[in-house]
C-alpha positions as CSV (number, residue, x, y, z in Angstrom):
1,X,24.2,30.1,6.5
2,X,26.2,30.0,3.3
3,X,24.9,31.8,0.7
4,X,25.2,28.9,-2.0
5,X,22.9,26.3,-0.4
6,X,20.1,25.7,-2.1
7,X,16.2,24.3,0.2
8,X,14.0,22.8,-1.2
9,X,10.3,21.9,-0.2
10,X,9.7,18.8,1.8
11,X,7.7,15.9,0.3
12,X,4.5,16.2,1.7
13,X,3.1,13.2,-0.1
14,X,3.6,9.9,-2.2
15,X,1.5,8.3,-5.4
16,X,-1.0,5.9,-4.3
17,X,-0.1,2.8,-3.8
18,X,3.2,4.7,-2.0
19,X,3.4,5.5,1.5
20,X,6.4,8.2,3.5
21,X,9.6,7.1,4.7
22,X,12.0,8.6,6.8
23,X,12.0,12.7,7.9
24,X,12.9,16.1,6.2
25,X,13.2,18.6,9.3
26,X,15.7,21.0,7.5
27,X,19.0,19.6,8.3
28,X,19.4,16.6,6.1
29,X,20.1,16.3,2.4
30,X,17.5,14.6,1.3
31,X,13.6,14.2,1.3
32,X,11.6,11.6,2.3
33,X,11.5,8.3,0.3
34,X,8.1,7.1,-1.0
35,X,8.2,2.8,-0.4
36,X,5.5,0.7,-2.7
37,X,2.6,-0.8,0.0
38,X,2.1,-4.1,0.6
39,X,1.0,-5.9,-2.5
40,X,-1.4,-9.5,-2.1
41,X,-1.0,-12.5,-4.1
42,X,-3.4,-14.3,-5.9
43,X,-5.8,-16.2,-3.6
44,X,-5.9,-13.0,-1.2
45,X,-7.8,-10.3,-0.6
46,X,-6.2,-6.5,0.5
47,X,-7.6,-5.1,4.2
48,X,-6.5,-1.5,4.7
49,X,-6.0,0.9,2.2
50,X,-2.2,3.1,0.9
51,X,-3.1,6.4,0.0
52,X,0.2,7.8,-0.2
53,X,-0.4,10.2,2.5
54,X,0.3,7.6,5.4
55,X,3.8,7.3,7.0
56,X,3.6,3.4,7.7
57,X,2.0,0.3,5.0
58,X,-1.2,0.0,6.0
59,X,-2.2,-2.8,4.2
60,X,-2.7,-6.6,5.1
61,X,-3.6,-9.5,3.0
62,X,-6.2,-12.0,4.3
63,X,-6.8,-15.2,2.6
64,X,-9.7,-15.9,0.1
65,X,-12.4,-18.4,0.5
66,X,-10.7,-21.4,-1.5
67,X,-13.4,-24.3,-1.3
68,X,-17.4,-24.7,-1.2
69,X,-19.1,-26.9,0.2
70,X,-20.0,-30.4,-1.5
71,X,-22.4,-29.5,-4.2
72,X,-21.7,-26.1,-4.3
73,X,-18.7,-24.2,-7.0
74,X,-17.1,-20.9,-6.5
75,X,-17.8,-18.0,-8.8
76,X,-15.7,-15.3,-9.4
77,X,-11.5,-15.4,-8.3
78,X,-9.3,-13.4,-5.8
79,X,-6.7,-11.9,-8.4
80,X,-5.1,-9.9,-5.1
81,X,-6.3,-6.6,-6.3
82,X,-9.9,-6.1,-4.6
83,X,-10.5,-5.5,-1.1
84,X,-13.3,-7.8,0.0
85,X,-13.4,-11.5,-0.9
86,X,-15.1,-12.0,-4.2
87,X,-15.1,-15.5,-4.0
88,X,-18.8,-16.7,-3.8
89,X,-20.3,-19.9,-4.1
C-alpha cells in the first residue's frame, strides 16, 4: 500500500428524509450517496417512514379521502406531509 493514500471513514448514515446508496467496502473511491425518499403530493398521505439509516426508500403514498358523503363536508386537507389521512368529514 502506497504511503500517500489517504481512508477515510465510511458513511454510516444519511439526514432524515435521506436514505444509503451504493457500498464503501475499502476499495472504491467514494462513499455511499445519500438519495432524498419518496416525497407525496398533495391529496396523499405518506405510509412508511425514511430515517436515513435505511438502504432502500421506504416510503409509499396512498391517496386521501377526497369526497363525503351527501350531507356531509370534509375538514381538515392532505398537504402530503402527515402520515395518516386527516381528511375527516
Amino acid at each position: 500500500m502506497s504511503s500517500d493514500i489517504v481512508c477515510r471513514t465510511c458513511r454510516t448514515s444519511c439526514p432524515p428524509g435521506q436514505y444509503m446508496v451504493g457500498s464503501c467496502n475499502g476499495t472504491g473511491l467514494s462513499d455511499i450517496m445519500c438519495v432524498p425518499c419518496t416525497t407525496c403530493s398533495a391529496g396523499e398521505f405518506k405510509i412508511g417512514s425514511c430515517s436515513g439509516s435505511g438502504t432502500e426508500d421506504e416510503v409509499t403514498c396512498s391517496p386521501c379521502t377526497d369526497s363525503c358523503d351527501a350531507g356531509s363536508y370534509m375538514v381538515d386537507s392532505c398537504d402530503g406531509r402527515g402520515t395518516t389521512d386527516p381528511t375527516t368529514c
